[in-house]
Jmol script that loads the backbone (N, CA, C; Angstrom):
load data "model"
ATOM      1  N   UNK A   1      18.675 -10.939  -6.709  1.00  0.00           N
ATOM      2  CA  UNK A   1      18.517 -10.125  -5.517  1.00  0.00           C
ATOM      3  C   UNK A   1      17.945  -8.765  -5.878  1.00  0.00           C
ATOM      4  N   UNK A   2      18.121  -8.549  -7.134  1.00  0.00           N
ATOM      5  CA  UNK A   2      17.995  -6.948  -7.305  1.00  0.00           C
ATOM      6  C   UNK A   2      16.783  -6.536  -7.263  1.00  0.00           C
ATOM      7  N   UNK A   3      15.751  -8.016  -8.067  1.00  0.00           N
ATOM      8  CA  UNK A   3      14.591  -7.816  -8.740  1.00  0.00           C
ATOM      9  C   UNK A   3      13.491  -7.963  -7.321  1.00  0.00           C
ATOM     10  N   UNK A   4      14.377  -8.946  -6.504  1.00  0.00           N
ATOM     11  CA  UNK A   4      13.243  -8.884  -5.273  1.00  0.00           C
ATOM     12  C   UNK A   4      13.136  -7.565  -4.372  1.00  0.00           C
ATOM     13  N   UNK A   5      14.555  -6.449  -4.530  1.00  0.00           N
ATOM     14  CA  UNK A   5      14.812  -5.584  -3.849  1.00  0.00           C
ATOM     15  C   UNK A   5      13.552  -4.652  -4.169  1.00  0.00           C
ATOM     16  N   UNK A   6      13.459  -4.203  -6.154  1.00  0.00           N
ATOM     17  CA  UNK A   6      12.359  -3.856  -6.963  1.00  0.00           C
ATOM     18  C   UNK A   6      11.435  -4.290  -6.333  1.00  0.00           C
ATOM     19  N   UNK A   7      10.704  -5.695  -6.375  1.00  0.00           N
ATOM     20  CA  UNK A   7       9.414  -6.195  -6.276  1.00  0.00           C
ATOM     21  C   UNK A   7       9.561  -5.316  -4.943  1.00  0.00           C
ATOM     22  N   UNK A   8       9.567  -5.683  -3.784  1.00  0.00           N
ATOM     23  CA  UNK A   8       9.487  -4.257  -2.312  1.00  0.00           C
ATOM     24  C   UNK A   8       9.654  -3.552  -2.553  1.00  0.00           C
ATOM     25  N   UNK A   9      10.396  -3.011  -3.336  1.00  0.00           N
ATOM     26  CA  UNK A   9      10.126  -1.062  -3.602  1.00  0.00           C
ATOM     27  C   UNK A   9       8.645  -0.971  -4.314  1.00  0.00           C
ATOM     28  N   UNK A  10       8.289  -1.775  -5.352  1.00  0.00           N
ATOM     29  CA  UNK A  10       7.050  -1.587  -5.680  1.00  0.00           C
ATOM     30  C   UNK A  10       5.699  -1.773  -4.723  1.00  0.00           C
ATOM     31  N   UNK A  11       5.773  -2.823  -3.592  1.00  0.00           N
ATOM     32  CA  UNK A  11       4.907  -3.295  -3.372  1.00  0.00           C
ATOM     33  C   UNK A  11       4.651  -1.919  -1.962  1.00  0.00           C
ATOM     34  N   UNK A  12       6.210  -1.172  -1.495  1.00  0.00           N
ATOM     35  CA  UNK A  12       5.692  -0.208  -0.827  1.00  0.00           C
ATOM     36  C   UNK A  12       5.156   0.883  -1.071  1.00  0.00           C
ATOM     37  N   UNK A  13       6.213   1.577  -2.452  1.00  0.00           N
ATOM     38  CA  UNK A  13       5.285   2.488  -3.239  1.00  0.00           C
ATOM     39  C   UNK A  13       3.643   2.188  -3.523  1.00  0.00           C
ATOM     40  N   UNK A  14       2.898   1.214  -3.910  1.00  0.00           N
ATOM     41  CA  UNK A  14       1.742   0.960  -3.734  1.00  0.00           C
ATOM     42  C   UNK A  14       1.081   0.752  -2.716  1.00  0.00           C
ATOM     43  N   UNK A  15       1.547   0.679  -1.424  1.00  0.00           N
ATOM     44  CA  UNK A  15       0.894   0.761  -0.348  1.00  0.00           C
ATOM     45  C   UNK A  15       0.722   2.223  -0.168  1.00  0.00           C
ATOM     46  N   UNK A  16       2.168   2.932   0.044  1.00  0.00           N
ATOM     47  CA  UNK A  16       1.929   4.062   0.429  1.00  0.00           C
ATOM     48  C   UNK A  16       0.705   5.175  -0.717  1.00  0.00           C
ATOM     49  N   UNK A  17       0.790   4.887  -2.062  1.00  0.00           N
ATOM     50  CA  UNK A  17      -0.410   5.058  -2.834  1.00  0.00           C
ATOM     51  C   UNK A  17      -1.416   4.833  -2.184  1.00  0.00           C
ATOM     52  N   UNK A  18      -2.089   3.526  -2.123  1.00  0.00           N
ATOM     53  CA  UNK A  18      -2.968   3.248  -1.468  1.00  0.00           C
ATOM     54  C   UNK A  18      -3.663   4.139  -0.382  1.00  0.00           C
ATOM     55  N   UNK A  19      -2.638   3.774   0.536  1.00  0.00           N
ATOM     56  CA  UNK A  19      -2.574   4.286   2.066  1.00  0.00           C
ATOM     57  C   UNK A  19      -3.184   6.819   1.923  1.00  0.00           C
ATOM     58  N   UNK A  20      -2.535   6.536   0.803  1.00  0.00           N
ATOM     59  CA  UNK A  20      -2.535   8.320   0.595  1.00  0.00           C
ATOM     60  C   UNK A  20      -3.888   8.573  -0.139  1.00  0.00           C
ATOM     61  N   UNK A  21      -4.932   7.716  -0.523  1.00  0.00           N
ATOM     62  CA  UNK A  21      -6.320   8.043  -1.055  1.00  0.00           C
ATOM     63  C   UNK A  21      -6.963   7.122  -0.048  1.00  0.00           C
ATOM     64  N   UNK A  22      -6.525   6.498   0.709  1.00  0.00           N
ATOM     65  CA  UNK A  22      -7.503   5.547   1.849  1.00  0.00           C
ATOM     66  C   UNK A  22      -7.195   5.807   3.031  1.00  0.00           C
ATOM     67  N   UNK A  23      -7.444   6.911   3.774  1.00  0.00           N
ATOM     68  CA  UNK A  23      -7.133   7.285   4.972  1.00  0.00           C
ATOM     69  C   UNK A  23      -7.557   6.188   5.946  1.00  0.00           C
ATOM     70  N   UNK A  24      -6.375   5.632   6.990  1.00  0.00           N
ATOM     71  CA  UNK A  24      -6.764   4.699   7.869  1.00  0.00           C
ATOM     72  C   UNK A  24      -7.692   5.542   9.455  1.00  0.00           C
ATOM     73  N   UNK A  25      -8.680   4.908   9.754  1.00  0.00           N
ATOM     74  CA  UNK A  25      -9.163   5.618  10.466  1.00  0.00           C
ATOM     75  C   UNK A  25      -8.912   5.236  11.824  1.00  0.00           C
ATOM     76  N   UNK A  26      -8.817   5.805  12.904  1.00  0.00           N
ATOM     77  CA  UNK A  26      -7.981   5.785  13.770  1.00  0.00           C
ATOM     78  C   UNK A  26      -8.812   4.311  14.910  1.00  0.00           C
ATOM     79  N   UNK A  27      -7.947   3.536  15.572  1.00  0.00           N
ATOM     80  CA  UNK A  27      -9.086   2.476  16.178  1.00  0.00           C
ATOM     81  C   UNK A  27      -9.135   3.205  17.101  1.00  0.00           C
ATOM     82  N   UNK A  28     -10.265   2.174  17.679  1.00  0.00           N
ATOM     83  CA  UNK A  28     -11.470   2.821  19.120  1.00  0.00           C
ATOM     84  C   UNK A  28     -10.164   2.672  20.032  1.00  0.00           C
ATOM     85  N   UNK A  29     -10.364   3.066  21.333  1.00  0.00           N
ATOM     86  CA  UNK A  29      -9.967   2.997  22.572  1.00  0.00           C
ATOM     87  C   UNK A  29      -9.114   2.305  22.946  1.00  0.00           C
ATOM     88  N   UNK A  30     -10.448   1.460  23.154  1.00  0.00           N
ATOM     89  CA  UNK A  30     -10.429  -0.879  23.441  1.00  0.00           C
ATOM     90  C   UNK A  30     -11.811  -1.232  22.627  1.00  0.00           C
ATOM     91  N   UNK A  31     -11.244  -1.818  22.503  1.00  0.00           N
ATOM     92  CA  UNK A  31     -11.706  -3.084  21.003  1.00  0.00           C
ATOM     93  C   UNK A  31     -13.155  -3.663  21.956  1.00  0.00           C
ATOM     94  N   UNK A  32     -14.507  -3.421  21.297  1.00  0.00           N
ATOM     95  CA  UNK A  32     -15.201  -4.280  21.765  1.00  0.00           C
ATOM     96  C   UNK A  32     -15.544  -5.434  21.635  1.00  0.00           C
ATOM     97  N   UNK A  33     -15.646  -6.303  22.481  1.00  0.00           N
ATOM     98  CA  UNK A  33     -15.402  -7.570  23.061  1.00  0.00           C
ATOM     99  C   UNK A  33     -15.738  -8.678  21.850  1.00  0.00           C
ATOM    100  N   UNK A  34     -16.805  -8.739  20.797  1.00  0.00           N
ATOM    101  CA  UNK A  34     -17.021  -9.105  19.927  1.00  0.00           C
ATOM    102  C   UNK A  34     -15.931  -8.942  18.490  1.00  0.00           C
ATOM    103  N   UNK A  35     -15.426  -7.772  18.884  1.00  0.00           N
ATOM    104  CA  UNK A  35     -14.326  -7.920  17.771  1.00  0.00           C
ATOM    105  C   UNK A  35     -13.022  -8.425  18.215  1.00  0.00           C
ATOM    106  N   UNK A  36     -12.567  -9.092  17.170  1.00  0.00           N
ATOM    107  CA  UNK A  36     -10.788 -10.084  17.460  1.00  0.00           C
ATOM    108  C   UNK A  36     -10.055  -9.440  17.713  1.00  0.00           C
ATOM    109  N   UNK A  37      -8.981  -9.872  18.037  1.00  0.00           N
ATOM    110  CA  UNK A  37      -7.670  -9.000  18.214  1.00  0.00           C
ATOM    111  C   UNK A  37      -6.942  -8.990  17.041  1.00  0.00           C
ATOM    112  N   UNK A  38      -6.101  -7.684  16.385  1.00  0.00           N
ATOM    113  CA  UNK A  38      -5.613  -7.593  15.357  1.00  0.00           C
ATOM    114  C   UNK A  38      -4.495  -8.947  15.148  1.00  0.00           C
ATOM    115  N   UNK A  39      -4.691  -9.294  13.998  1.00  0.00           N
ATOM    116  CA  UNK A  39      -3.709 -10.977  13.646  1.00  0.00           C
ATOM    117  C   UNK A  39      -2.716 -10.424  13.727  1.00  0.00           C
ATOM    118  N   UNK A  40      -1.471 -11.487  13.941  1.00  0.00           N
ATOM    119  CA  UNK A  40      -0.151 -11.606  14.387  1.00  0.00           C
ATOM    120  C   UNK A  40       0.380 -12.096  13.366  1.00  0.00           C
ATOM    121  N   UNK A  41       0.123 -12.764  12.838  1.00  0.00           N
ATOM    122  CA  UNK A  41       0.487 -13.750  11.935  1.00  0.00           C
ATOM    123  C   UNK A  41      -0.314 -14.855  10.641  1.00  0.00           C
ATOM    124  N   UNK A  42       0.653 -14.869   9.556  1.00  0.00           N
ATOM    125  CA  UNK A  42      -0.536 -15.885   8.462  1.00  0.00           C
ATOM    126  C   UNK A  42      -1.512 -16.615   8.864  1.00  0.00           C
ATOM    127  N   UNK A  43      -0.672 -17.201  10.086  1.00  0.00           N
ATOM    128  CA  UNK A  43      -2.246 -18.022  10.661  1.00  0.00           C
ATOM    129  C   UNK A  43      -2.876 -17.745  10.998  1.00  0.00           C
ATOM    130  N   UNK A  44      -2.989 -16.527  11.680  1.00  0.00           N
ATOM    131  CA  UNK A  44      -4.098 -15.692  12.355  1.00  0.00           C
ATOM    132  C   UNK A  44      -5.420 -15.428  11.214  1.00  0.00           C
ATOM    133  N   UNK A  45      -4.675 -14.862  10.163  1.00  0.00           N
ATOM    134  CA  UNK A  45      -5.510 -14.504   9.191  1.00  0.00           C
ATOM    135  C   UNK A  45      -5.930 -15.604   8.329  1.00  0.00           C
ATOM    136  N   UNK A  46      -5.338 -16.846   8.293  1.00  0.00           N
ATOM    137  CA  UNK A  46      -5.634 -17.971   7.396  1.00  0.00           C
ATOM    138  C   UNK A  46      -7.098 -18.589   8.422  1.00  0.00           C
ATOM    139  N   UNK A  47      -7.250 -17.979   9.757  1.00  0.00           N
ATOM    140  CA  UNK A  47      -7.683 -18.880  10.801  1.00  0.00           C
ATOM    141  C   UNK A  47      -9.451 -17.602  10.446  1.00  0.00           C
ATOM    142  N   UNK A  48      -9.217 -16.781   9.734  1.00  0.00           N
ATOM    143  CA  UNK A  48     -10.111 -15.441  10.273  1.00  0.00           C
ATOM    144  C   UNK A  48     -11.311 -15.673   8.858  1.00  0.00           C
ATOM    145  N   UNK A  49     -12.473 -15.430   8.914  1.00  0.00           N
ATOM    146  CA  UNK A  49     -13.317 -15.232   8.132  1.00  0.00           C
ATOM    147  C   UNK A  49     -13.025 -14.595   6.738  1.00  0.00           C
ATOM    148  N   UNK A  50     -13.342 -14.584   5.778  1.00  0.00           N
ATOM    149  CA  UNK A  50     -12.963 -13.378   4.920  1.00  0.00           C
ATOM    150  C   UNK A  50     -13.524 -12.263   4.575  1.00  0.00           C
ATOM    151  N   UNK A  51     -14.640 -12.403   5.157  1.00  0.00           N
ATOM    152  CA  UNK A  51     -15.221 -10.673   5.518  1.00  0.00           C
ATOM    153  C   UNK A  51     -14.302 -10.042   6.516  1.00  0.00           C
ATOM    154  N   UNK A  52     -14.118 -10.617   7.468  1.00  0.00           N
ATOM    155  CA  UNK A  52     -12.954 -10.115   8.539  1.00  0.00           C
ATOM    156  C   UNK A  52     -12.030  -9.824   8.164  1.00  0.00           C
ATOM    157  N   UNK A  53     -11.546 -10.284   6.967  1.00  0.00           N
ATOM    158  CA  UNK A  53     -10.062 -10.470   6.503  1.00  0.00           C
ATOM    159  C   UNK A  53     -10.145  -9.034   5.653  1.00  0.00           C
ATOM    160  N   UNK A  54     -11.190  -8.759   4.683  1.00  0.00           N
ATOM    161  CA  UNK A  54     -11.807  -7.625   3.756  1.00  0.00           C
ATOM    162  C   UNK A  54     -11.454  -6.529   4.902  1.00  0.00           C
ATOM    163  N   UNK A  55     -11.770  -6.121   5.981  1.00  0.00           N
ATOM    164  CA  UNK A  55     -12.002  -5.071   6.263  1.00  0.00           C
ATOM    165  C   UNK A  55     -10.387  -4.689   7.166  1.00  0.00           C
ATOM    166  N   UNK A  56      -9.338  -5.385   7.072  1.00  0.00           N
ATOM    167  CA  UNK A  56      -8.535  -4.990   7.460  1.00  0.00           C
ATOM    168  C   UNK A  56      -7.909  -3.971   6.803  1.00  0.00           C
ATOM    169  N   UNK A  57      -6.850  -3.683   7.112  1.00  0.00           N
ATOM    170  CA  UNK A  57      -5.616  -2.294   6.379  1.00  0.00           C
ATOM    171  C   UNK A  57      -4.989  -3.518   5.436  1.00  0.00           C
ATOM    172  N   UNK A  58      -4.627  -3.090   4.151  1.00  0.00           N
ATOM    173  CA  UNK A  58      -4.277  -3.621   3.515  1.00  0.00           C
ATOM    174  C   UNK A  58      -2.679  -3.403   3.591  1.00  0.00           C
ATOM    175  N   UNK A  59      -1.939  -2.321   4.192  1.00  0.00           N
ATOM    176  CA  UNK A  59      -0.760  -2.300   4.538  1.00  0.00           C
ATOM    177  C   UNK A  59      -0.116  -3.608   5.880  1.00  0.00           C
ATOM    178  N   UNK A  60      -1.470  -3.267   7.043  1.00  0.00           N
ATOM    179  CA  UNK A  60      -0.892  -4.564   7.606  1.00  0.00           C
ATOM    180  C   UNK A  60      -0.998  -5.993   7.094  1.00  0.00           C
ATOM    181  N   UNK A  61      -1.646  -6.180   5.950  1.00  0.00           N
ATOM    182  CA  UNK A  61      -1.964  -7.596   5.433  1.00  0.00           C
ATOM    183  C   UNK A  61      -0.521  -7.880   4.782  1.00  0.00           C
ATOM    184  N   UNK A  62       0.186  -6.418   4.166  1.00  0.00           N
ATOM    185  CA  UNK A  62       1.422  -6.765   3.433  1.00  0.00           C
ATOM    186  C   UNK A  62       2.344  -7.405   4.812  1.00  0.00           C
ATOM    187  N   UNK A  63       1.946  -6.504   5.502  1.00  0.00           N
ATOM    188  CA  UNK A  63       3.546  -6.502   6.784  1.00  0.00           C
ATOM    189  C   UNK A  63       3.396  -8.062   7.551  1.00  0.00           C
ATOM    190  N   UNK A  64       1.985  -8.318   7.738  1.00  0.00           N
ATOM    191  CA  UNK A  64       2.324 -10.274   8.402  1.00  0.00           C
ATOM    192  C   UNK A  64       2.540 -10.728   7.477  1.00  0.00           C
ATOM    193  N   UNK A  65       2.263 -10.706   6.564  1.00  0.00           N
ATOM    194  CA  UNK A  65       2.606 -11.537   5.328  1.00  0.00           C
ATOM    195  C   UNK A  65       4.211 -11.574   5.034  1.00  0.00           C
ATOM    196  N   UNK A  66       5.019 -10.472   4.979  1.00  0.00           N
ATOM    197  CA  UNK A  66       6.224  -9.941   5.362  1.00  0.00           C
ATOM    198  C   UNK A  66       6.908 -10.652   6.290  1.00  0.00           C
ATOM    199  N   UNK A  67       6.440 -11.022   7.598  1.00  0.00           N
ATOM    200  CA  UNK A  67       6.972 -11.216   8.995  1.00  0.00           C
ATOM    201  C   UNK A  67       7.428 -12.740   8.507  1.00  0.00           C
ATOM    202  N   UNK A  68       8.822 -12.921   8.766  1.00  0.00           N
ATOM    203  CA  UNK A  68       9.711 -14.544   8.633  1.00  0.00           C
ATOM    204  C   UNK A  68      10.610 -13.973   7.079  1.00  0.00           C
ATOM    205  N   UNK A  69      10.144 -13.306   6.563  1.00  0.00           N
ATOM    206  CA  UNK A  69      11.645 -13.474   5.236  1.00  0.00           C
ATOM    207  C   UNK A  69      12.434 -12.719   5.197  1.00  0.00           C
ATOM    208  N   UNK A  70      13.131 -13.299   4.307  1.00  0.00           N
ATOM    209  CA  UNK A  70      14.693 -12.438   4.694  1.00  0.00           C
ATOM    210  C   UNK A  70      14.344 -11.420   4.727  1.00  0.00           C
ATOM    211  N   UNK A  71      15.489 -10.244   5.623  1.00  0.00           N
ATOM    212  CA  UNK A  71      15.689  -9.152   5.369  1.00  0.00           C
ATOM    213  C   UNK A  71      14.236  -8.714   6.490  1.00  0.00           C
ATOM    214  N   UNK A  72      13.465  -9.161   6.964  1.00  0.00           N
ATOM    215  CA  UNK A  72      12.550  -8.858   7.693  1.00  0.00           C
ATOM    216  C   UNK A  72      12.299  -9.242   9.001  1.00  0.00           C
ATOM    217  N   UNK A  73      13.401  -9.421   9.690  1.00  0.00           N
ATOM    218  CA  UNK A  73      13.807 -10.089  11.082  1.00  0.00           C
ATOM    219  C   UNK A  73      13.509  -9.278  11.945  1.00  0.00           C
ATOM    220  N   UNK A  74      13.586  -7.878  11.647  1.00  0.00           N
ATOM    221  CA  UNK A  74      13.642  -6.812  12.766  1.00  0.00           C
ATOM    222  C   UNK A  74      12.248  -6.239  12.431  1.00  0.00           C
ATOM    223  N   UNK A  75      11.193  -6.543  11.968  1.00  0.00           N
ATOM    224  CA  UNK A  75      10.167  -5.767  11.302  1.00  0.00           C
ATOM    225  C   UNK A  75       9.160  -5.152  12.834  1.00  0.00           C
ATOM    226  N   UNK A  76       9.042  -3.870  12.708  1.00  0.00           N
ATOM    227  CA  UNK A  76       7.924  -3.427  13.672  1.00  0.00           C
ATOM    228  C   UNK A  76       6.772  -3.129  12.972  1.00  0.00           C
ATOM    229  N   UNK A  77       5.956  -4.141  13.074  1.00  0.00           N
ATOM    230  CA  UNK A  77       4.870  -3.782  12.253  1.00  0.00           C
ATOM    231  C   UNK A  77       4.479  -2.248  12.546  1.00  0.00           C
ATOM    232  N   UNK A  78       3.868  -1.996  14.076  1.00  0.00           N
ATOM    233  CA  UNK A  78       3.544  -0.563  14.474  1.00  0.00           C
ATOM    234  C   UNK A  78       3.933   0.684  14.356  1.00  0.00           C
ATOM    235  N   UNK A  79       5.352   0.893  13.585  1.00  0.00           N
ATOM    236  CA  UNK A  79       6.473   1.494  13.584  1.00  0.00           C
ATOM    237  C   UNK A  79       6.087   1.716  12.145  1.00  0.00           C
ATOM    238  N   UNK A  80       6.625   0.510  11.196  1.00  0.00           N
ATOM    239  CA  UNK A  80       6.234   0.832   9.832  1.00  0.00           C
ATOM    240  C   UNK A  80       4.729   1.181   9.242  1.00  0.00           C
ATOM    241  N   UNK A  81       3.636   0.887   9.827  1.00  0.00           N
ATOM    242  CA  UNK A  81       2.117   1.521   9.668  1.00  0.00           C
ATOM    243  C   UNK A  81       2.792   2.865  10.615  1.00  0.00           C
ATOM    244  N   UNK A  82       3.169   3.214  11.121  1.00  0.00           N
ATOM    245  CA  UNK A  82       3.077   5.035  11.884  1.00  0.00           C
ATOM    246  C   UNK A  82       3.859   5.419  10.372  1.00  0.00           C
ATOM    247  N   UNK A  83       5.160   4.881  10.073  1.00  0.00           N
ATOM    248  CA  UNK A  83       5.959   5.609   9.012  1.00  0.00           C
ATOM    249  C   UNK A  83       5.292   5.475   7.357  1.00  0.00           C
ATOM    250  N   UNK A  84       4.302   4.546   7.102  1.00  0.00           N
ATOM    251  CA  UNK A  84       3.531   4.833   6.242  1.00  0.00           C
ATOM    252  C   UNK A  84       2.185   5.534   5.827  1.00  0.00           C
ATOM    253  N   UNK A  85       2.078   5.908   7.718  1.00  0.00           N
ATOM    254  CA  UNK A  85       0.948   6.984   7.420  1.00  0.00           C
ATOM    255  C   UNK A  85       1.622   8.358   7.281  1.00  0.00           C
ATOM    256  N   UNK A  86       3.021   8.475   7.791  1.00  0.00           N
ATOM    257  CA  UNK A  86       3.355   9.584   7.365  1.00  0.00           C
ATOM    258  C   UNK A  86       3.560   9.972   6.251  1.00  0.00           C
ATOM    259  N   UNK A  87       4.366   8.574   5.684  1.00  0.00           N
ATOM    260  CA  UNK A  87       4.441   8.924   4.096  1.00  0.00           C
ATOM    261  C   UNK A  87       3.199   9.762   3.084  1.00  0.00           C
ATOM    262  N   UNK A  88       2.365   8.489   3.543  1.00  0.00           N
ATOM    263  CA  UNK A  88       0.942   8.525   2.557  1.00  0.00           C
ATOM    264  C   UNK A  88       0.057  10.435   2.911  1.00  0.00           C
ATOM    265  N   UNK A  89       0.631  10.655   4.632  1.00  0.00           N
ATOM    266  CA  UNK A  89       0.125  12.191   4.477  1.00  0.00           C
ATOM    267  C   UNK A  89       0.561  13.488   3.793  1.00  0.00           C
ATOM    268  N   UNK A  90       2.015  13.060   3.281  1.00  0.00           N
ATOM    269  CA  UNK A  90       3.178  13.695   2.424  1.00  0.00           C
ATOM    270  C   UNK A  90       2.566  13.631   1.299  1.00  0.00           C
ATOM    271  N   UNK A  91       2.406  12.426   1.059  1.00  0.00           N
ATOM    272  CA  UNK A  91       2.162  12.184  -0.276  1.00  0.00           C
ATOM    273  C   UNK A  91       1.033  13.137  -1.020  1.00  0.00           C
ATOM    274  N   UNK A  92      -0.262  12.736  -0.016  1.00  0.00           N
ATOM    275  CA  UNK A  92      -1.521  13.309  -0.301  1.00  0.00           C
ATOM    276  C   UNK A  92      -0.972  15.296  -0.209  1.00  0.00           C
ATOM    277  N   UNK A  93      -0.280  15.664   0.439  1.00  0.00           N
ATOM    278  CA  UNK A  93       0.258  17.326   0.925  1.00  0.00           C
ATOM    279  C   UNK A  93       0.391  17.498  -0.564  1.00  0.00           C
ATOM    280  N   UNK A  94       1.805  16.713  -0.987  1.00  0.00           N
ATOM    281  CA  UNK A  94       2.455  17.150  -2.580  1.00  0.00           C
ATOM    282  C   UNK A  94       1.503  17.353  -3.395  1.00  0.00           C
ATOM    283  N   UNK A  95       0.696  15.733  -3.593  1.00  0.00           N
ATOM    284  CA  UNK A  95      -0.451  15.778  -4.624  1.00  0.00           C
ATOM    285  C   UNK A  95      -1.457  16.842  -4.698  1.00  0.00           C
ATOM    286  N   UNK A  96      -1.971  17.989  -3.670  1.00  0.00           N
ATOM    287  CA  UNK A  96      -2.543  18.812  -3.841  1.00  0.00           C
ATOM    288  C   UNK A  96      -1.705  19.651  -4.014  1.00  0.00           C
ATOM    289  N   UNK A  97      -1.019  19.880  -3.622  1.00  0.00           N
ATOM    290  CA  UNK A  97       0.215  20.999  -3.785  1.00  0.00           C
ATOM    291  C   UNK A  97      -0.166  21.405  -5.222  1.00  0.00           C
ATOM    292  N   UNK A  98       0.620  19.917  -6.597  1.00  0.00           N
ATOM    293  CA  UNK A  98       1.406  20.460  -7.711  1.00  0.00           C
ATOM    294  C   UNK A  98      -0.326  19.849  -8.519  1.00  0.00           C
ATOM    295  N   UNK A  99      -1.003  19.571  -7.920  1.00  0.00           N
ATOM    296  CA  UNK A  99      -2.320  19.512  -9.004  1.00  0.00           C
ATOM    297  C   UNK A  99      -2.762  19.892  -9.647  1.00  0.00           C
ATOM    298  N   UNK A 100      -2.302  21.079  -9.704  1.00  0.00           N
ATOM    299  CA  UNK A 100      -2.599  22.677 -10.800  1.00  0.00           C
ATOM    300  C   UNK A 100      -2.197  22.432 -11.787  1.00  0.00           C
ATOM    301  N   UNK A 101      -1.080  21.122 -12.330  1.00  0.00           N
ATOM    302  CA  UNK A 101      -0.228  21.496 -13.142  1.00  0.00           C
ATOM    303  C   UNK A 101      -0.810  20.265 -13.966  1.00  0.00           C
ATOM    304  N   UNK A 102      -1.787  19.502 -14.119  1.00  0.00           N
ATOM    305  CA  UNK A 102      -2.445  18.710 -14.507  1.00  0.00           C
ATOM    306  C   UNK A 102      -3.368  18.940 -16.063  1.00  0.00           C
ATOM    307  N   UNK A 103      -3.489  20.583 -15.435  1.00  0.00           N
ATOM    308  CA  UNK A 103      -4.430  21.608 -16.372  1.00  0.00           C
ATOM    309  C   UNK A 103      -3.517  22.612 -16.994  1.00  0.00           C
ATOM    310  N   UNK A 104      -2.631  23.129 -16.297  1.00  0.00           N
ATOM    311  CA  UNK A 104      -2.049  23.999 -16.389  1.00  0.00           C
ATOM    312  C   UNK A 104      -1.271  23.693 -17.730  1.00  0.00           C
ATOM    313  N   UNK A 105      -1.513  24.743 -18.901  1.00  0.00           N
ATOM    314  CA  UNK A 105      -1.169  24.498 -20.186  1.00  0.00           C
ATOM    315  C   UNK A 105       0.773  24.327 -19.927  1.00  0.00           C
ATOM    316  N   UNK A 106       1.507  25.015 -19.779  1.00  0.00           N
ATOM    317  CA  UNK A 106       2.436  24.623 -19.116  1.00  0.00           C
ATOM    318  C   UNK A 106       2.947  23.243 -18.787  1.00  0.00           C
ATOM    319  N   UNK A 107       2.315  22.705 -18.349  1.00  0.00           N
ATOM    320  CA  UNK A 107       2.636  21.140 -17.671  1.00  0.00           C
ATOM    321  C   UNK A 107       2.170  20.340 -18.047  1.00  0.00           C
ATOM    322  N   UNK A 108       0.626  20.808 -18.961  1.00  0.00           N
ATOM    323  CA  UNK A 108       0.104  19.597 -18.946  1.00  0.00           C
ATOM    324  C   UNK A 108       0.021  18.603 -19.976  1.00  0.00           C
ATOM    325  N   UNK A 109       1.033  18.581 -20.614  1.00  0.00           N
ATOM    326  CA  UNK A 109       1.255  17.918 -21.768  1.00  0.00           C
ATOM    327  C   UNK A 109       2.342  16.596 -21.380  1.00  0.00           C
ATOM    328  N   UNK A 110       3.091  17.362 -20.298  1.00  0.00           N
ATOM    329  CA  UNK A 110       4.274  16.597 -19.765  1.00  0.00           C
ATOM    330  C   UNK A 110       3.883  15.624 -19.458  1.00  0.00           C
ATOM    331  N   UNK A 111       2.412  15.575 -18.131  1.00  0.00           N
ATOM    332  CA  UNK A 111       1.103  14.981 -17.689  1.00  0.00           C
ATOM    333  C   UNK A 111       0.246  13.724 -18.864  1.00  0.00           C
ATOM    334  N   UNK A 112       0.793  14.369 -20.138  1.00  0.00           N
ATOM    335  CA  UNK A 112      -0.243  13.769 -20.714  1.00  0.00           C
ATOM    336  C   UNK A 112      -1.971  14.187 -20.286  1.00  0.00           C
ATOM    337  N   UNK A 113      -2.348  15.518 -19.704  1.00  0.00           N
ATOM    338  CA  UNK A 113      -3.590  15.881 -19.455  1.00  0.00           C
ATOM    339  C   UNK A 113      -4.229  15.048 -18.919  1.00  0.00           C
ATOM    340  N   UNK A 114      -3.442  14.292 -17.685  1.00  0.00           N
ATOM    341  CA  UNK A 114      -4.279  12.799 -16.957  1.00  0.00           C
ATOM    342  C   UNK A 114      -5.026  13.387 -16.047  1.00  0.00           C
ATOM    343  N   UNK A 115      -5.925  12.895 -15.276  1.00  0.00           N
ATOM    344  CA  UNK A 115      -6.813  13.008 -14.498  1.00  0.00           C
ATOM    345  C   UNK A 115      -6.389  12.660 -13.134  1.00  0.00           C
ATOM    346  N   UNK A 116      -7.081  13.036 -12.004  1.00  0.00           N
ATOM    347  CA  UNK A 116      -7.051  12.182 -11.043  1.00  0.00           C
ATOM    348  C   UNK A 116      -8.515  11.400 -10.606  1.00  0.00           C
ATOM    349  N   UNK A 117      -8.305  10.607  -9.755  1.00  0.00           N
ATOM    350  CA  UNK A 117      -9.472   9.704  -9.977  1.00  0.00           C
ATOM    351  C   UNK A 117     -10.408  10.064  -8.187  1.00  0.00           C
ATOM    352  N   UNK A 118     -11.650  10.113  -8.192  1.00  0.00           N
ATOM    353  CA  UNK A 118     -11.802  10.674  -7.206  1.00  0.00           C
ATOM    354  C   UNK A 118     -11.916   9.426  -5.980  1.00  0.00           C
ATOM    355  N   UNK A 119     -11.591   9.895  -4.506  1.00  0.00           N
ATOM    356  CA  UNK A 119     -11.073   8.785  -3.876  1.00  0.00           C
ATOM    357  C   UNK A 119     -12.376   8.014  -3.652  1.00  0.00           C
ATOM    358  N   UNK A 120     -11.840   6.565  -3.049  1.00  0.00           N
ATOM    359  CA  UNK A 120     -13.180   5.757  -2.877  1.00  0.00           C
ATOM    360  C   UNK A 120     -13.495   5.624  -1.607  1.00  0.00           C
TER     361      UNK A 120
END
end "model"
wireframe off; spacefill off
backbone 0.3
color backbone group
């Protein structure tokens, strides 16, 4: 139990990573008529092209994928994408915040003098 508890702590910490150098951009209005409606479910997406599939949020790909296992009965997908964009805007706040300290003789050894990588 513990290790699957881990595997989800990891797999959100990497979203919210993700999510904090890949700003989601906000959708249109209403969806024009040529584009699908966001999937509901594995099948939706098992049913969808894979260029289609490419250009989704990779946070909601975790969360249907998510939807049916334990511990995920109550899941709001819409709820948890609002609370992981907040995260990921925290995230990105801190990361400029303490970035100084990367260089900063002071810190930066602690750092290991790592880099950051510029976003894509």
């Amino acid at each position: 139990m513990g290790a699957l508890v881990l595997g989800g702590v990891i797999i959100v910490v990497g979203a919210v990573a993700f999510a904090a150098t890949h700003p989601r951009s906000a959708p249109p209005a209403t969806a024009p008529a040529s584009q699908p409606a966001t999937p509901q479910s594995v099948a939706d997406l098992l049913a969808m092209p894979p260029e289609s599939i490419e250009k989704l949020d990779l946070a909601l790909l975790n969360l249907i994928c998510a939807k049916g296992l334990p511990g995920a009965e109550d899941l709001d997908i819409p709820a948890t994408l609002k609370k992981l964009d907040e995260w990921a805007a925290k995230v990105r706040h801190e990361t400029a915040r303490h970035l100084y300290r990367v260089n900063d003789p002071r810190y930066a050894e602690h750092y290991r003098h790592s880099q950051t990588l510029p976003a894509a």
